[in-house]
Structure formats: structure tokens, C-alpha cells
N, C-alpha and C positions, 0 to 999 in steps of 0.2 A: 616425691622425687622418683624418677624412673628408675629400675635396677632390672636386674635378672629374673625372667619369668620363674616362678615358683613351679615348675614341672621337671625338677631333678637337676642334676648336671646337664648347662647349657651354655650360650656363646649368645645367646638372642637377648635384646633388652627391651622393655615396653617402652615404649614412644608415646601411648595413649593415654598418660597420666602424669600430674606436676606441673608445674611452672615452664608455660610455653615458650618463654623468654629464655628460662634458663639453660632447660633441655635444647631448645634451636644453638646456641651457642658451643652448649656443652659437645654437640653432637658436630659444628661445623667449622671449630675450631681447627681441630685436627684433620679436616679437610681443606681447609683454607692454608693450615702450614705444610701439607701432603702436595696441594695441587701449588704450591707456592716453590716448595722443591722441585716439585717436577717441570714447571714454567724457570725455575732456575737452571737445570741442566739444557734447557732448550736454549734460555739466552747464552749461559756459558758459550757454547758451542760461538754463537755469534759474537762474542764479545771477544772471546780469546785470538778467533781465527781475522776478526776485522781488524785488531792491534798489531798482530802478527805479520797478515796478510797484505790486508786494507778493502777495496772499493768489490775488487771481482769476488774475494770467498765471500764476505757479506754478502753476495749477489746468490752465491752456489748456497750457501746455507740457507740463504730466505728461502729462495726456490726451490729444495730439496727438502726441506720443512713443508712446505707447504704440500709438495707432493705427498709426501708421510702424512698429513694430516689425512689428504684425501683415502688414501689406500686403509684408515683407520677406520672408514666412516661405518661397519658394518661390526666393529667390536664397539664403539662408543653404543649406536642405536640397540643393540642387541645389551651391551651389559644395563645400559638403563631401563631396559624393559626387565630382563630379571631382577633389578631391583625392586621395581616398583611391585614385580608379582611375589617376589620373596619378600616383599614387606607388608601385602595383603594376606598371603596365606599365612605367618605370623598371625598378623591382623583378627585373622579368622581361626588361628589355631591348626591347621593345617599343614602338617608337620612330614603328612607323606610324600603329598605331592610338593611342597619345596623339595625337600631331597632327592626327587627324580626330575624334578627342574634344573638343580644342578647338575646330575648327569647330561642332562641334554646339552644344557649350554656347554661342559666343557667340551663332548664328541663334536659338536654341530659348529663350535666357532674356532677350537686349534683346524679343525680341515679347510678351514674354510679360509682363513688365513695362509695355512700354506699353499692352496689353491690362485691366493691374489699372488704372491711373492714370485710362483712359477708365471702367471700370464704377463705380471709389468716387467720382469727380468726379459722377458723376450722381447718385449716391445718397447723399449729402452729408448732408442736413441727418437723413434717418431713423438714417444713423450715430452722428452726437451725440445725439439720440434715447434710442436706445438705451440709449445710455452716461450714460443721466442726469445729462449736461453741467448744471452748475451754470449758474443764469440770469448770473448776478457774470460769471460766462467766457465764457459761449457764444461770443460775439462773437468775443472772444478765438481762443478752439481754433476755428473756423470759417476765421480767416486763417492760424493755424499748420498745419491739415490741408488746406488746399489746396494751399499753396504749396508743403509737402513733396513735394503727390502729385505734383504737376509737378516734380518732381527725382528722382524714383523709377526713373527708366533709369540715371542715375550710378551710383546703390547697388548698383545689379544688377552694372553696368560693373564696376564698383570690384571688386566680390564675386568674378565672374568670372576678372580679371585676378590678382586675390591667392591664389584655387582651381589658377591654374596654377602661379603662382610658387611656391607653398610645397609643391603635391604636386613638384616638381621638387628640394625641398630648398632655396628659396631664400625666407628671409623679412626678407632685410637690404632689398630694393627696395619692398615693401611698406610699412615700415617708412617708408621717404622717403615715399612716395606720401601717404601719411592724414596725415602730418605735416605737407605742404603744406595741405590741408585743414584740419587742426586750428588751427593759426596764423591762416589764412585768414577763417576759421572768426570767432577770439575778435576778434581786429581787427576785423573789421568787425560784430561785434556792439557793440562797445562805441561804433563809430563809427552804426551805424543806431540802434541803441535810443537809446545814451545821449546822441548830440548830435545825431542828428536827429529823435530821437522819433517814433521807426517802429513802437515798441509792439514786440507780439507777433512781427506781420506782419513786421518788421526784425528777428529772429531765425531767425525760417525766413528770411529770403531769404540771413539770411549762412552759416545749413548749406549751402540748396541749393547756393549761389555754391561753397563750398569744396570742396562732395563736386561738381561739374562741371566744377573749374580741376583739381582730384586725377585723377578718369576720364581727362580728355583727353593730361595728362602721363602716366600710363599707357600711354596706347597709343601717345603718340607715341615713348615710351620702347621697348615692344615691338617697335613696327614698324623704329627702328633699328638693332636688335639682332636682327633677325626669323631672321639666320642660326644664331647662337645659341640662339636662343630655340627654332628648327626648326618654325616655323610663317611661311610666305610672304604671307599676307595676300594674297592673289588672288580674286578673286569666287567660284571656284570652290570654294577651299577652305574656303568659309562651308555649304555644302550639308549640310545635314544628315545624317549619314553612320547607315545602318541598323544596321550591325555595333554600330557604339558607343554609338548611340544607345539598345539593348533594354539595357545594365547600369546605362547613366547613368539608368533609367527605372526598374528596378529599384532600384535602390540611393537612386535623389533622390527618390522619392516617397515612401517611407516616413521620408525625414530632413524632409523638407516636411512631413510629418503632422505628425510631433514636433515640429517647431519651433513648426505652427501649433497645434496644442495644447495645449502650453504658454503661446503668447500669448493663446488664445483663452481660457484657466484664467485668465490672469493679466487679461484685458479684465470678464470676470466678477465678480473680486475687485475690479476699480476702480470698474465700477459699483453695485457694493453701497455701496462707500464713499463715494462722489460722493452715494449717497443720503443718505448722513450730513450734509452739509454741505459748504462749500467749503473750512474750514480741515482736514479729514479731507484732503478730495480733495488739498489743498496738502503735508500730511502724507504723502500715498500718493507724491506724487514724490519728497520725498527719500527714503523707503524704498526705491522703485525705481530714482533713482538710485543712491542706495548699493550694492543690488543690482545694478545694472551693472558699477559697481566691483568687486567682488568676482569678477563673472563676469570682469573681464580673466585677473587670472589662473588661474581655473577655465578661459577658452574658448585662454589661451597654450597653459598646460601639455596640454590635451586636444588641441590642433594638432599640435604638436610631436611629442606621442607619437603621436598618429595618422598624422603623414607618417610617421614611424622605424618603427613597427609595420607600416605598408603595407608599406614597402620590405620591412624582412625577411622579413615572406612571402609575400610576392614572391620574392624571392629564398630563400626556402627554409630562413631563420637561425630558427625556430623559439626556439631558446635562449636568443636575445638580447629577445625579451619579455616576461619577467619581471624582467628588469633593468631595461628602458624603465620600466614600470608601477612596479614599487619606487620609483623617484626623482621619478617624476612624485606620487605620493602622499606622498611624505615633503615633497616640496621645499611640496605645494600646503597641508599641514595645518600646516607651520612658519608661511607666511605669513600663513594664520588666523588664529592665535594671535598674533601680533603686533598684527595687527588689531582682536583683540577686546580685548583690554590699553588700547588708543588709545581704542576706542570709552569701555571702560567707567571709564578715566580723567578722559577730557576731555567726557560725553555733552553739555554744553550746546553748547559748542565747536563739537563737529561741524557740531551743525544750525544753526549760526549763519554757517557759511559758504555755506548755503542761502538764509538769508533772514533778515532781521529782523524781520519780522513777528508783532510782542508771543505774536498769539492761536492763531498757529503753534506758535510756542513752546515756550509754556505749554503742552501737549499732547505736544509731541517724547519724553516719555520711555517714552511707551507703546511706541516705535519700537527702544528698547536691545536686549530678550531678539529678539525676533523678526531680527533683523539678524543678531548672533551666532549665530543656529542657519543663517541662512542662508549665513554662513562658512562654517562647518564642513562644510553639505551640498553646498556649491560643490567645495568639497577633494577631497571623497568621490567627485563626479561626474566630476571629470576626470580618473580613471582609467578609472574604467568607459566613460565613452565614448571614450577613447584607445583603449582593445581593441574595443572594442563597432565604432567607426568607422572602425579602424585594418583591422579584421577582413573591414568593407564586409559584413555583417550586416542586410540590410535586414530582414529578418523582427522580429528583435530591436528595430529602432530601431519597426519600427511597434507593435511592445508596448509600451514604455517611453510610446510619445505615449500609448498610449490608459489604460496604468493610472497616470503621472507629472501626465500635462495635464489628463485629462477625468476623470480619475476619484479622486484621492488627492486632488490640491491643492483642487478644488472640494468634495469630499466634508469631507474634513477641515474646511476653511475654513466650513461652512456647520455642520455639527455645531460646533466652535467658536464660531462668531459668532454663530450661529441660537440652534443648541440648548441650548448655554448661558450664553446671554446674554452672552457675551463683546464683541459686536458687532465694530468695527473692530480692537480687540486681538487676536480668537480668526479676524479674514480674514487679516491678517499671521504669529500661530503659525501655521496650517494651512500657509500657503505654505511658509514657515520648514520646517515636518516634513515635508513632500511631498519636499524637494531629495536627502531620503537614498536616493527609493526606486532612481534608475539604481543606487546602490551597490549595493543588495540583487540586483539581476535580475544584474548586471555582476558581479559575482564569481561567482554562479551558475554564467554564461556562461562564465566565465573555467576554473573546476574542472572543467569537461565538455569542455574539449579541442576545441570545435567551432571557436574563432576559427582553425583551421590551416588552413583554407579556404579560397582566394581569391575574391573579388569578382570577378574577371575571365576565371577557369576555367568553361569550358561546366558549366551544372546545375550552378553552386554552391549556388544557394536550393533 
């Protein structure tokens, strides 16, 4: 069974050794109830404010969410790249260059983030614009995407801080961390919206609040453990370091594509549907909540396998993933299928824990098939990106954005909506069929023997 590297006081766990079953579990557990909290302060937000409100904040939170998603895409690509290379130089023993990995990432991604927060604050209102913001919301999503944008260094913090811990093999601390947040979180929504009728605006300020009490407990968590942890928090060691800086740069910028093309496919899809009406637009967040949900366990099991696959080749265990990848795909197409049983048992149900919104509704079951496909392509994905991210593959993740993000789900989505009139039902199937394509390229990838490559060996790409 896995434990603590035998190399003195440390915070790293081996992954490369024990029961692959068990260790995948043991390790993605506490990501699955982390990313479960934190997909719970995203719904809260929508649940509290749709009961409250009704049709238009469900409208300002989907589309304000969404926006947040996007302006994220450069901390999600970038913290999974330092996982994947903090869990190969683990992998390999290489203990220096992780710890100046971490300097980089935290200098190169808080600036980088307060860099987005300054350019979208400026350019605000041609955003919602854009996004053919319902006139019922505007207002609305105006005070939800501000207020997020000023909390936008947390996200990163947070992203950053959880990039270390889990490439390290630890995602039981993480785990604490979003759950103060999440907690945080619902409390004080229910206390700004619902007793002090703070609207929207008291929704975002209770994420912001929660995702900036969670960062700070972080670090102050890290810093007391900094022996452990083997990062000394010294001015110096924030300096952006060259060596580590050309893989993280390699590797984060083609997962940044992908991330942001995929959100940028999915901003696409909301604005078509925003032009449908405001109960569409209302309609589009519980889809994309839903869709969130289903991503927890799509984005656990793809963690999990991605630290345990770094590690082993890293360390040279070749054998040991296709085991990873076997249980990661069984464990993630069981949960689907539970899911869709729920869904297509109870579908009024569901959406009724969204909102009550009669004219909502009335509408929700256009939303069944398209949900269930997006199960099952959830399932599909978090294998191929466990090898795909475990493998540190950047070539690969920048194909995946550009035929997944810009080119399937849009194409699709528009031939179905456009072309045969399917309108909002045929933006939703499109999205829904788009989710299998990483499976197609990932198993491809997988039968060619190329992921035995490290991310971290000279001329890997």
C-alpha cells in the first residue's frame, strides 16, 4: 500500500506501488467530495437565487458562471500542468526542480490572473453584449461578473495550492480547503440573498468571500508545514525559475487552450440560447449545472489517474497503466449509469431543485436526453485525459482543444440547431456528442505507445 516516501519528513506519497484499485479510490475520493463541494457552492448560488428571485437571476448566475468559467481557463491549464510535472519529478526523485516549479507557478499565475481581472473589468459591459444577456438580467449578470472578477486571484490561489498538493499524492488537504469555502459559501448565501436581499450581487459576494477565507487557509496551512511541504516561502524562492519555467510553458499552454476552448464552445452555445429567450437562458444553467456535476466525477477520476500515471512514468512503472486506466473507466461508466436511472426516473424532480419557476419547467424535459449523453461522455473523458495528462502530452491536449472546443461541439451544435431546426434542443445534443471526441483521439494515443514519454525529459514534444 502506498505511504510516505521514506526520504525524511515529507508531504509526498508514492502512487507507484499497491493495489491500483485501491490507491485510485483512496486518492479520488477526497477529490470527488472536494470537487463536489465546490460544484455545490456553484449550484447553491443558483438554487438559492432561482427560489428567491426566479427566471432572470437563474439567467445572471448561468451567464456569470459561465463567464467565470472562461476567465479561469489559464489557472485550470496551468495548475494541471504542474501537477502532472510535480508528479513526474516526484516520479523521478527530483526534489529541486519541483520546488522551483512551485515558485514559478505561484509568481507567473497570481500576476497573471490579476492581469485578466483588470482587462474584463474594463471591457464589461461589450462582454454581456456579446453574450446576448437577456434585457430581464442584465442588471443582474452585471453585479454577478464583477464581483466574481475581483475574486479571481483566490481561484487561481486555490488552483495553484491544490496543483501542488495532489501532484504530490495528496488530495485529502484540498479536500478541507473547498469545504471551508463551500460551507462558507451556502451560509452566507442564504444569509445575503435570503435575509438581506442582496439579490444577485449577495451571491457572488458569498463565492467570492468563501473562495478568499479557503486561499488564505491554504497558505497559511502550507507555510506551516513549509518543511514538509519543501518549499521555504522566501522572496527569493518566488523568482521565476527558467529551467522549469520552458515545460510548465510547454505543457500549460496547450491545457489553457483546451480548457479555453471548450469554455469558449460552450459561451457560444449560451449565446445562441440567451437569443431564444430568458427561460432558455434559465434552462441553459441547470443543463450546465448539471453538467458540472457530472464533471466532478469525470474531473476526480481524471486527477487521480493523472497524479498515478505521472508518477509511474516517472518512475519507469509502464505496466502499472493500464490498470490505472481500466478502473478509472469502469469505476466512472458505473457512476453514469446510476445517474441516468435518477435522472430518467425522477426528471421533474430534478429540475425542481433548481427552481420553481412554472415557465422553466414547463420546458425542462427537453434537457433529459442531452444530460444522459453527457454522462456517459464525461465517463469516456476521464480516461483519455488521465493518459493524455498523466503522459504531459501537450501536443495532444492542443488537438483535443482545437477539434473538442472549436470545432465538434460548435459544428455539431449549429448543424443541429441551425440546420435542422432543432434550435435549443439540437445546441444541447451537439454539446452532449462533442464530449466522446477526447475518447476517440485518447485511445488512439493510448494504442501507439507514445504516452511512455515523460513531460519532464529534455525533447520530449
Amino acid at each position: 500500500m502506498a505511504g510516505d516516501v521514506k526520504t525524511g519528513k515529507t508531504m509526498i506519497t508514492d502512487l507507484t506501488e499497491g493495489s491500483v484499485t485501491q490507491q485510485l479510490f483512496v486518492f479520488a475520493m477526497p477529490l470527488f467530495v472536494a470537487n463536489a463541494l465546490q460544484a455545490v457552492y456553484n449550484i447553491v448560488d443558483m438554487v438559492v437565487v432561482g427560489q428567491v428571485i426566479g427566471g432572470a437571476g437563474m439567467s445572471a448566475v448561468s451567464i456569470g458562471g459561465d463567464i467565470l468559467h472562461l476567465l479561469t481557463f489559464l489557472a485550470m491549464g496551468f495548475a494541471s500542468a504542474g501537477q502532472v510535472l510535480i508528479a513526474q519529478y516526484v516520479g523521478a526523485g527530483r526534489r529541486d526542480d519541483m520546488r522551483k516549479l512551485i515558485g514559478t507557478m505561484f509568481t507567473l499565475l497570481l500576476l497573471i490572473s490579476a492581469s485578466i481581472a483588470l482587462i474584463c473589468y474594463a471591457i464589461r459591459k461589450p462582454i454581456l453584449d456579446v453574450l446576448n444577456t437577456p434585457a430581464e438580467s442584465y442588471a443582474y449578470t452585471m453585479d454577478y461578473m464583477v464581483t466574481c472578477i475581483a475574486g479571481l486571484i483566490f481561484i487561481y490561489g486555490y488552483n495553484i495550492v491544490s496543483a501542488i498538493l495532489r501532484g504530490m499524492g495528496d488530495s485529502r488537504r484540498p479536500f478541507v480547503f473547498i469545504a471551508i469555502a463551500a460551507l462558507l459559501n451556502t451560509a452566507l448565501d442564504i444569509l445575503f440573498v435570503g435575509y438581506f436581499h442582496m439579490e444577485v450581487f449577495g451571491a457572488a459576494l458569498a463565492t467570492v468571500i468563501g473562495q478568499g477565507v479557503s486561499f488564505v487557509v491554504s497558505m497559511i496551512y502550507l507555510y506551516r508545514h513549509r518543511e514538509e511541504f519543501g518549499f521555504d516561502f522566501r522572496r527569493e524562492s518566488f523568482r521565476i525559475d527558467p529551467k522549469t519555467v520552458g515545460p510548465l510553458l510547454r505543457l500549460g499552454i496547450p491545457m489553457a487552450i483546451q480548457s479555453a476552448a471548450i469554455n469558449i464552445s460552450k459561451i457560444v452555445l449560451t449565446s445562441w440560447i440567451n437569443a431564444e429567450g430568458m427561460i432558455y437562458s434559465a434552462l441553459s444553467g441547470i443543463y450546465n449545472k448539471v453538467g458540472l456535476m457530472i464533471g466532478i466525477v469525470s474531473n476526480s477520476f481524471t486527477t487521480a489517474g493523472a497524479s498515478m500515471i505521472g508518477q509511474s512514468i516517472g518512475a519507469g512503472k509502464y505496466g502499472r497503466v493500464p490498470k490505472i486506466l481500466r478502473v478509472v473507466l469502469i469505476a466512472g461508466t458505473a457512476i453514469s449509469l446510476a445517474l441516468t436511472v435518477v435522472v430518467l426516473l425522477f426528471p421533474q424532480a430534478f429540475c425542481e431543485l433548481f427552481t420553481g419557476d412554472r415557465g422553466v419547467l414547463a420546458e425542462s424535459s427537453i434537457l433529459i436526453f442531452p444530460m444522459i449523453l453527457n454522462f456517459f461522455g464525461a465517463a469516456t473523458r476521464s480516461g483519455a485525459f488521465a493518459i493524455i495528462n498523466g503522459s504531459g502530452n501537450a501536443k495532444l491536449n492542443l488537438l483535443i482543444a482545437l477539434i473538442d472546443g472549436m470545432i465538434s461541439r460548435v459544428s455539431l451544435a449549429a448543424l443541429l440547431g441551425f440546420g435542422l431546426g432543432m434550435r435549443c434542443r439540437g445546441f444541447w445534443f451537439g454539446d452532449g456528442l462533442a464530449g466522446f471526441m477526447p475518447f476517440v483521439i485518447g485511445s488512439v494515443f493510448y494504442m501507439s505507445g507514445r504516452w511512455k514519454r515523460s513531460a519532464t525529459d529534455p525533447g520530449a514534444e
